[in-house]
Structures are given as structure tokens and as C-alpha cells.
N, C-alpha and C positions, 0 to 999 in steps of 0.2 A: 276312702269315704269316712267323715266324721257328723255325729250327728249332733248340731250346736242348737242352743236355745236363745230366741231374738227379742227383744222388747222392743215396740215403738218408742224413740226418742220423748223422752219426760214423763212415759208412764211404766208405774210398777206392775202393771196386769195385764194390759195387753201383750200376748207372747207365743211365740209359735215356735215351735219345734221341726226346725229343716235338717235336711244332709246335704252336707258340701263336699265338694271331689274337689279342693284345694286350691281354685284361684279365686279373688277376691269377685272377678267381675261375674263367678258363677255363684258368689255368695247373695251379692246384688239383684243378681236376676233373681235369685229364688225368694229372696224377701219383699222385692216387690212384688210378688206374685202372691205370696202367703198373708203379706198383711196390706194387700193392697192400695201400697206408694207405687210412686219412681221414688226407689232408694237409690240414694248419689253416698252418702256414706256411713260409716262404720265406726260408732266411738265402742273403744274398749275396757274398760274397766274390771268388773269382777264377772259383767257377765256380757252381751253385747246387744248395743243399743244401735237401732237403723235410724236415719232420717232421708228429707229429701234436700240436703245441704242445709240448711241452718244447724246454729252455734249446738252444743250440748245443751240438753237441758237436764239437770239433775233430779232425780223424780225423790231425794230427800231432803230439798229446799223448797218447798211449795210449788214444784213446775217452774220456777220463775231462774231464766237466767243471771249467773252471777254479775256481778258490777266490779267492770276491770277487769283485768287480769288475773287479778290474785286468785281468781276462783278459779282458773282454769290449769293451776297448776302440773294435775294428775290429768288434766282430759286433754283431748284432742278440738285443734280448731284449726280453722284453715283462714289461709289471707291472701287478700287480690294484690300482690303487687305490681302496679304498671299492665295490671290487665291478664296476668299469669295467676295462677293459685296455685298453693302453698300448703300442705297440710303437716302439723305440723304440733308439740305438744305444749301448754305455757309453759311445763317444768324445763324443757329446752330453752325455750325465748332466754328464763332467767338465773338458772344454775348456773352460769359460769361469769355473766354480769348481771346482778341485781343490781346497780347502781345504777346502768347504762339507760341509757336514754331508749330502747327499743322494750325495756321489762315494764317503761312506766307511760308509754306513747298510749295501751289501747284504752285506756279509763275513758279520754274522752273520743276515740278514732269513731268514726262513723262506719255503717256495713251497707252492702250491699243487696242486690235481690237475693240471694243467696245466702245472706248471713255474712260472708266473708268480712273481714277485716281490712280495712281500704288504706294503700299504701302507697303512696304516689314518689317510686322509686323506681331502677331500674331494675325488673327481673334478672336480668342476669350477672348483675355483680349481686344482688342479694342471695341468690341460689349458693352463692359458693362458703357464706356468711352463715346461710342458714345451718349448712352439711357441716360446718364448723362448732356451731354452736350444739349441735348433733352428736358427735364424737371427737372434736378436737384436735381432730386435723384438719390443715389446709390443705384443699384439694381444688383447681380449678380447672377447666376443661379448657382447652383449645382454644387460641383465636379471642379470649377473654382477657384486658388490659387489666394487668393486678393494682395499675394505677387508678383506675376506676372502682376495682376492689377496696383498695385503701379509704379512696373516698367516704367511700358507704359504710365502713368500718367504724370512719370518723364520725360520719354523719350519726349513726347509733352507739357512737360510744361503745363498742366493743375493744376496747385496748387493750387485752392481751392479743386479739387478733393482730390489730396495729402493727404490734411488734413482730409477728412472724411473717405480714407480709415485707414491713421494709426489709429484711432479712432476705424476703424473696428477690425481692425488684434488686437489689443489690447482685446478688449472685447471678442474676438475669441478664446483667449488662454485661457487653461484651467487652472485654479487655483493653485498655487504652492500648493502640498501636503504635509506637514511637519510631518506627524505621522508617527510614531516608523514604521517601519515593520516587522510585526511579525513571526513567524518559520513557519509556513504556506507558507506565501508568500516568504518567503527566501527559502526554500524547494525548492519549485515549479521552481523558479528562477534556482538554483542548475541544478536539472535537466533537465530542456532546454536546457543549455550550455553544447558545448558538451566536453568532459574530456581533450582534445588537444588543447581547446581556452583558453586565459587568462583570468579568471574572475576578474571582478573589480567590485569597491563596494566602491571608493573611495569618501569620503563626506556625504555616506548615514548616516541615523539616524537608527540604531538599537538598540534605549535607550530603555535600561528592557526587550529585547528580550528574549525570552528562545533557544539559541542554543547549548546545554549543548549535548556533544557524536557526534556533526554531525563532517565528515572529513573536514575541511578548510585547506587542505595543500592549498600553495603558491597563495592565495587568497590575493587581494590587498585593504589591508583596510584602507590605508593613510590615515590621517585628517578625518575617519568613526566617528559617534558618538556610541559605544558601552558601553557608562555607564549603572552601574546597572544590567547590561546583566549576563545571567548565562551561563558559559563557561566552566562548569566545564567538565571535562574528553573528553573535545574538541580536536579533534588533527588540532593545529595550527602549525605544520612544516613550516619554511621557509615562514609563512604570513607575509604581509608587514603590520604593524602598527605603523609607523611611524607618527608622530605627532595624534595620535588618540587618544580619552581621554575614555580608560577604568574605569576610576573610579571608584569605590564601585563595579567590577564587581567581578564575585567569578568566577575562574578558578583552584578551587581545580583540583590537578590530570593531568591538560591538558598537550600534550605534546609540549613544546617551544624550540622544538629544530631547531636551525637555524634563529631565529623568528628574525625580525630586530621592535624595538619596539625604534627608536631613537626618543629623545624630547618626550615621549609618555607623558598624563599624567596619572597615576594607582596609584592616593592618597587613600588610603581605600579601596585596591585590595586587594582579598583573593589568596594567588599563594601555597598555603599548596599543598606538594608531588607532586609539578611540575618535572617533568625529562627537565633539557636542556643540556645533555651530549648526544655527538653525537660521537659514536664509530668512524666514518669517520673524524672527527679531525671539523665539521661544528658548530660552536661557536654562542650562539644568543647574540645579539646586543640589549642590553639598556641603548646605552651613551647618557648620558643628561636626562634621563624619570626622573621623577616625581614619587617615589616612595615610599614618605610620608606615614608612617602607614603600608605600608604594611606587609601582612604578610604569609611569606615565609616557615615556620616552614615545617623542612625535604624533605626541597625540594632537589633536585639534579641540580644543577645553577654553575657543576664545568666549568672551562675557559671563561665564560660570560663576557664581556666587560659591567664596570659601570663605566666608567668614568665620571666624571664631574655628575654622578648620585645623585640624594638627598633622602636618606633612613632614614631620621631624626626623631623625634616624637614617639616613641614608636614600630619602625618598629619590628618585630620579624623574626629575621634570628635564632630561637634559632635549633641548628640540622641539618643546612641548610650545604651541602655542597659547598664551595666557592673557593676549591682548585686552583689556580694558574688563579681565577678573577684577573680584572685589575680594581683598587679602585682608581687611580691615579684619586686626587680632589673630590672624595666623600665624601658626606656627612655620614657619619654612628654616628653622638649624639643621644643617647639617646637611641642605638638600644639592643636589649637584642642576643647576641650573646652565650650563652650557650651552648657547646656540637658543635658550627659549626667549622665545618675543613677548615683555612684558608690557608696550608700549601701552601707557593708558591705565595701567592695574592699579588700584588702589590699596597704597600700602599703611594706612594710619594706624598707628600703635601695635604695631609689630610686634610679638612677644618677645625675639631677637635679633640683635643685627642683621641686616643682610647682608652676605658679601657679593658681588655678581664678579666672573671674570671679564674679561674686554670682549669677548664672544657672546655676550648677554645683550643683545636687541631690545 
């Protein structure tokens, strides 16, 4: 038990002499009681002043509350933000940013029934702002976006805070994951989405996958990494693989019909007994891909657009149906064309000779 001595808020003579057994709200009680308020709180200075919520009043300035902030440096005040209060000192508000926009906000702020300081933010990224401005650490509790901290940070111009939260939100994020994803997790993937949404896939890594027989119709695999992947007897209908680098992958069998596969790269792609003839007249698209080595043997690739294509190196089109392709600036040196049916292909400006053997349709 201590036995303190109280003054009514802004006067020097009103004052009563209580005992308090240690918690504030038995301090409370007892001062309403002896000086008969509702005492809501407690300013401290040299000796302790009760009120019933309004600001301090200093009983050595003619009773008259100070103007602004700057008065309230040593006293205690409290603020409604978003409907929560706040109690809290001006020398906190402005020790650590006197510049900032939150030291120089209350000159003109409006108050409430209460007195309180009206502040039309969010309670809960300021709470974490305030305990900062407090002692100087960043502390935020649970369930609380530091992105929204940040904001509020910015919004009062607290910028050394600024700084400790990016610091947080950085170390918060979780680690870019760069491994392959494998038919498991691609699977799974699959089926969650449901059959009437777009799936995309654009960017991912699925180097050395094994997604050999799954359906991938109109799957969007732009710029995917699928090298090395096993594709084979995949039905990739109308998937988008455009600028994606298949490489060394094996899609013996899969179905490319409609496949738009532009600028891909597929240097040492296995495409053996590919069908991309579409009864409906729907043509797959590999102008410009990269199709060094590969090898096509008895594929079905009639009306295919290879334009500006490079099929150089030992490519094997040997059997390869390529009727009424469009060759215009392809590369085909070097490629072994045996037994393929070119009838109808359009060969303008060839990058190099063709040779065909007498086996060449």
C-alpha cells in the first residue's frame, strides 16, 4: 500500500490524500470517490492529476489548455484512432521524428467527447508505430500486414521506422523456389483447377519432368522451362509454347495439333510419330522455333507453318509428312529428308539448297 496525493485536473488546491494497493484501476476507483468524478485518467508529472478523460490541463498556465502539441510534450494525452484510444506522451509523438508529419498533425486535429485526439487511421497498424515511437523497437503482433504498417509509417512520416519495416517485409518473404516441379505436384495442380478455367504455367520450371500421357490440351506454357521433360504421347492440343525451350525433350507420339510453339527452342527434341494434322483444317504454329537436331521421323506435321524455322544439323524429317508446310526462310542443311511427302510445301527463299534424294515425294 502507498499513500499518493491527487489534484483535480488544472487545479492547484483541490487535493486529496488516498492509499493505493497497486493497480491503476484501484487508483481510479478511489479518486472518483474522494473527489468526486468518474476518473477515466491519470496524468503524471511531479505530482498526479485525475480527470474524467479530457486533455491535461496545466494548473501553471492559467487552466487553459495548451495550443498544439508543443505543450504537451512532458504530459500525457490520448488519441482516438479509428475509434480505439491511445494514451500516450507528446514527448513520444516527437522525439524520434520532430519533422514528421504525426509531431505537427495535432495544432489543427479536432477532439472528441472525451478530449481525445481524432485520427482517422487504422488502429492497428498504428498500435505497432505508436510502441515504436515508445522504445524503438519494431514489435508487431500476429495476423498484422507490416505492408500496411509500412503505409502508416509513410503516411506520418516516420522514416526511420520505414526503414526497419522494409527490412522486415524482406526477410518475411519466403525464398524464391527454383526446382523443377515435378508430375506429382503438377498432377495435383491439374486437378484443383477446375476444367472451364484457363490454366497457366507460364515461366514455370518443369526441367526433367516426367509428364508423358497426361492431357495438356490449351495449357499455357509460354517462356515454361520444359527441357529434358518427357512428353511423350502427351496430348498437347492447341497448348501455348511459345517462346518455351523444350529442348532435349522426347515427345515421341504426342498429339501437336494446333500447338502454337513460336520462337520455341526444341534443339535435340525427339517429335518421332507426332500427329499435327487436324481434320478441322487447325494448323500448329513453329515459325521461328529452334529445331536444330531434331527429330521428326514419321511424323504427321502436314500444313504446319515453319517459317523462318531452323531445322539444320542433322535434323531427321526422314518419313515425315510435310505436305503443303510453309518452309518460306527455313533452314533445312543438312537435314535427311528420305521418304518425306513435301507435295505442296512452300519453299521461297530458302536459306540453303535443298538437295532431295529420288525417295523424296
Amino acid at each position: 500500500m502507498r499513500r499518493v496525493t491527487l489534484f483535480l485536473n488544472g487545479s492547484p488546491k483541490n487535493r486529496k490524500m488516498v492509499a493505493v494497493y497497486g493497480t491503476l484501476s484501484n487508483l481510479l476507483s478511489v479518486a472518483s470517490s474522494k473527489l468526486g468524478i468518474k476518473a477515466t485518467n491519470v496524468y503524471n508529472g511531479k505530482v498526479l492529476f485525475v480527470c474524467e478523460g479530457e486533455p491535461f490541463i496545466d494548473p501553471q498556465t492559467d487552466s487553459k489548455p495548451p495550443e498544439g502539441l508543443l505543450g504537451f510534450h512532458t504530459d500525457w494525452l490520448t488519441l482516438n484512432v479509428g475509434g480505439r484510444y491511445f494514451t500516450t506522451t507528446g514527448s513520444t509523438l516527437v522525439n524520434k521524428e520532430p519533422d514528421g508529419m504525426l509531431a505537427h498533425m495535432f495544432k489543427d486535429k479536432g477532439q472528441d467527447h472525451r478530449g481525445a485526439f481524432l485520427i482517422d487511421q487504422s488502429p492497428e497498424y498504428f498500435e505497432p508505430i505508436l510502441k515504436y515511437l515508445g522504445h524503438g523497437q519494431l514489435i508487431v503482433n500476429d495476423g498484422i500486414n507490416l505492408l500496411g504498417v509500412l503505409e502508416e509509417a509513410r503516411f506520418f512520416g516516420i522514416y526511420s521506422l520505414i526503414e526497419h519495416l522494409e527490412v522486415a517485409i524482406k526477410n518475411s518473404q519466403p525464398l524464391e523456389n527454383h526446382s523443377p516441379i515435378s508430375q506429382k505436384e503438377f498432377v495435383r495442380f491439374l486437378l484443383a483447377t477446375p476444367t472451364k478455367s484457363e490454366l497457366r504455367c507460364q515461366g514455370l520450371n518443369f526441367s526433367g519432368a516426367d509428364l508423358s500421357r497426361l492431357g495438356l490440351r490449351y495449357i499455357n506454357f509460354k517462356m515454361a522451362n520444359l527441357s529434358c521433360c518427357n512428353l511423350a504421347r502427351t496430348n498437347l492440343c492447341c497448348a501455348n509454347l511459345e517462346q518455351a525451350d523444350p529442348s532435349g525433350s522426347v515427345l515421341d507420339c504426342a498429339n501437336l495439333q494446333g500447338i502454337k510453339m513460336l520462337c520455341s527452342n526444341a534443339e535435340r527434341a525427339s517429335l518421332k510419330l507426332c500427329n499435327s494434322e487436324d481434320p478441322s483444317g487447325l494448323k500448329a504454329n513453329l515459325e521461328g522455333a529452334n529445331l536444330k537436331g531434331v527429330d521428326m521421323e514419321g511424323s504427321q506435321m502436314t500444313g504446319i507453318n515453319l517459317r523462318v524455322a531452323t531445322l539444320k544439323n542433322n535434323c531427321n524429317l526422314r518419313g515425315t509428312t510435310l505436305a503443303g508446310t510453309d518452309l518460306e526462310n527455313c533452314d533445312l542443311s543438312g537435314c535427311d529428308l528420305q521418304e518425306a511427302n513435301l507435295r505442296g510445301a512452300v519453299f521461297e527463299e530458302m536459306l540453303t539448297p535443298l538437295h532431295m534424294s529420288q525417295s523424296v515425294r
